[in-house]
N, C-alpha and C positions, 0 to 999 in steps of 0.2 A: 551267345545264342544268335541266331542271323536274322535280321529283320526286326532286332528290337526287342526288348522287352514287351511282355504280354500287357504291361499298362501301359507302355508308349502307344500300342497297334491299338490298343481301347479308345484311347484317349484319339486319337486320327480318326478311328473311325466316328465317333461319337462328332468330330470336327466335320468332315465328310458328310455324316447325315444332316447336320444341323445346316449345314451350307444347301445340301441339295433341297431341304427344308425351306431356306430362305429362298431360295433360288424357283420352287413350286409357286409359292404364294404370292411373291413378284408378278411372274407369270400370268397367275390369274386375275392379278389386278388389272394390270395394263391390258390383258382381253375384256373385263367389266368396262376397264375405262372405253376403249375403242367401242364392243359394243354398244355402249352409251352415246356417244359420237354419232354413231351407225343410226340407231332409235332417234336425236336430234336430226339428225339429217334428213329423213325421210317423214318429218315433220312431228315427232312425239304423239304416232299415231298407235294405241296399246293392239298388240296382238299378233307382236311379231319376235319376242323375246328372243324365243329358241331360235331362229334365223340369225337375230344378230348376232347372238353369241358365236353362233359357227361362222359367221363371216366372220367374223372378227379375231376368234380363235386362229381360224384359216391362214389369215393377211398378219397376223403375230408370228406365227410357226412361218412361214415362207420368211421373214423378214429375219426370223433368226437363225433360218437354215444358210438365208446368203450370207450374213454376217459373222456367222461362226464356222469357220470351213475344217473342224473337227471332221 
């Protein structure tokens, strides 16, 4: 059969989700952490949550687009 047994491509794909799974929640860490950084930086002054988060989000995603040249 070409491509495997139908529990080999289970089992991959199941490996697959779990990775890109790990690979989301990384993500969003290191965007909390930075925009935490972001919020200290600008002096722990409350009322700019959603800013930081996109900046930070932002300055993450740039950082992984130059470094992953996928």
């Amino acid at each position: 059969m070409p491509g495997g047994s139908a529990t080999g491509r289970a089992k991959k794909a199941v490996t697959e989700r779990n990775a890109d799974t790990r690979e989301e929640a990384d993500l969003q860490t290191r965007i909390g952490f930075r925009a935490y950084q972001i919020y200290l930086d600008r002096g722990s002054e409350p009322g700019s949550a959603e800013e930081d988060w996109l900046q930070a989000e932002q300055e993450i995603l740039e950082q992984r687009l130059l470094s992953d040249p996928e």
